[in-house]
C-alpha positions as CSV (number, residue, x, y, z in Angstrom):
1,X,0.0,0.0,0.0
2,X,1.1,3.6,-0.5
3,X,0.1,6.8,0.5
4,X,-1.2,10.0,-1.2
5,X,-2.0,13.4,0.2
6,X,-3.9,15.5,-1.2
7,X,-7.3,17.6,-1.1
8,X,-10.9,16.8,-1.1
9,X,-11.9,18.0,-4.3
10,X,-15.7,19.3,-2.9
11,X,-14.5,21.2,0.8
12,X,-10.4,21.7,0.3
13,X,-9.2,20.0,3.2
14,X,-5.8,18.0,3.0
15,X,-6.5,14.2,3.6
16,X,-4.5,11.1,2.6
17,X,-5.4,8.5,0.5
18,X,-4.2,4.6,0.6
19,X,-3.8,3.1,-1.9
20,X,-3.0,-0.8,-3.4
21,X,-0.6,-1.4,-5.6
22,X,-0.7,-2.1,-8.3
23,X,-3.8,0.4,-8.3
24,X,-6.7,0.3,-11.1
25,X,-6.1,4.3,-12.0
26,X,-2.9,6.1,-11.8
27,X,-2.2,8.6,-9.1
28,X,-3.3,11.9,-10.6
29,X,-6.6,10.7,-11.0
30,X,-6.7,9.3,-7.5
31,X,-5.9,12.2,-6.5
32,X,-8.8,14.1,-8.6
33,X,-11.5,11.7,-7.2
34,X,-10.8,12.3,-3.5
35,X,-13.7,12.9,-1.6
36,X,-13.5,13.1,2.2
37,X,-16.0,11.1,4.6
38,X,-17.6,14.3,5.5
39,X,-18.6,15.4,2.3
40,X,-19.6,11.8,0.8
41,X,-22.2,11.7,3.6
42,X,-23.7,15.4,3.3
43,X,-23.6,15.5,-0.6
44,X,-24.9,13.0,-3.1
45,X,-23.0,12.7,-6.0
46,X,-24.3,15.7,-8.7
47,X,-23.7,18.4,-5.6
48,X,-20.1,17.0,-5.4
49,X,-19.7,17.3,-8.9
50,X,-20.9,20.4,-9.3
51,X,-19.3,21.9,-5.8
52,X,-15.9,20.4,-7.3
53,X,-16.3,21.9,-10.8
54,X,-17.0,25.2,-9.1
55,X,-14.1,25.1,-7.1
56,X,-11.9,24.0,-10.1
57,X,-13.0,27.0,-12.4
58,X,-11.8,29.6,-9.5
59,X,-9.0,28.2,-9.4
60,X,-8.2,28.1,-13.5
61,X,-9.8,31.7,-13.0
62,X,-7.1,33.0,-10.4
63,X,-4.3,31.3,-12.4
64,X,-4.5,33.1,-15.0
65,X,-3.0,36.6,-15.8
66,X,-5.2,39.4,-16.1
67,X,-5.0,40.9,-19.6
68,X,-7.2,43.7,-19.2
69,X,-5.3,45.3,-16.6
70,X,-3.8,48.9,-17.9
71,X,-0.1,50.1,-16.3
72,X,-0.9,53.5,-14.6
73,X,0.1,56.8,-17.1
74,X,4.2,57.1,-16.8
75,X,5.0,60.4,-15.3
């Protein structure tokens, strides 16, 4: 078994995740399927989907630059 950290894709939290080796998916997409306890019990499945697609367009949305940004007038 190995271990993976990483976030619950519907509240953010860090958790870890065991898994078996040799493991059916590889870790990256593991890691994008992680759901904490919590979360599997208050959401059914189409609120965590939507909660993590939500959360994955801010962060696309802060990663990128801003291009309508203007320099202030050079004195």
């Amino acid at each position: 078994m190995k271990t993976l950290e990483t976030t619950c894709q519907v509240c953010r939290r860090s958790m870890k995740i065991e898994v078996e080796e040799p493991a059916m998916f590889s870790d990256a997409v593991m890691a994008e399927m992680a759901t904490c306890d919590q979360c599997f019990d208050d959401h059914n499945e189409e609120e965590r989907n939507r909660i993590a697609r939500y959360n994955k367009a801010i962060e696309r949305e802060c990663q990128e630059p801003k291009r309508d940004y203007r320099e202030p007038y050079a004195d």
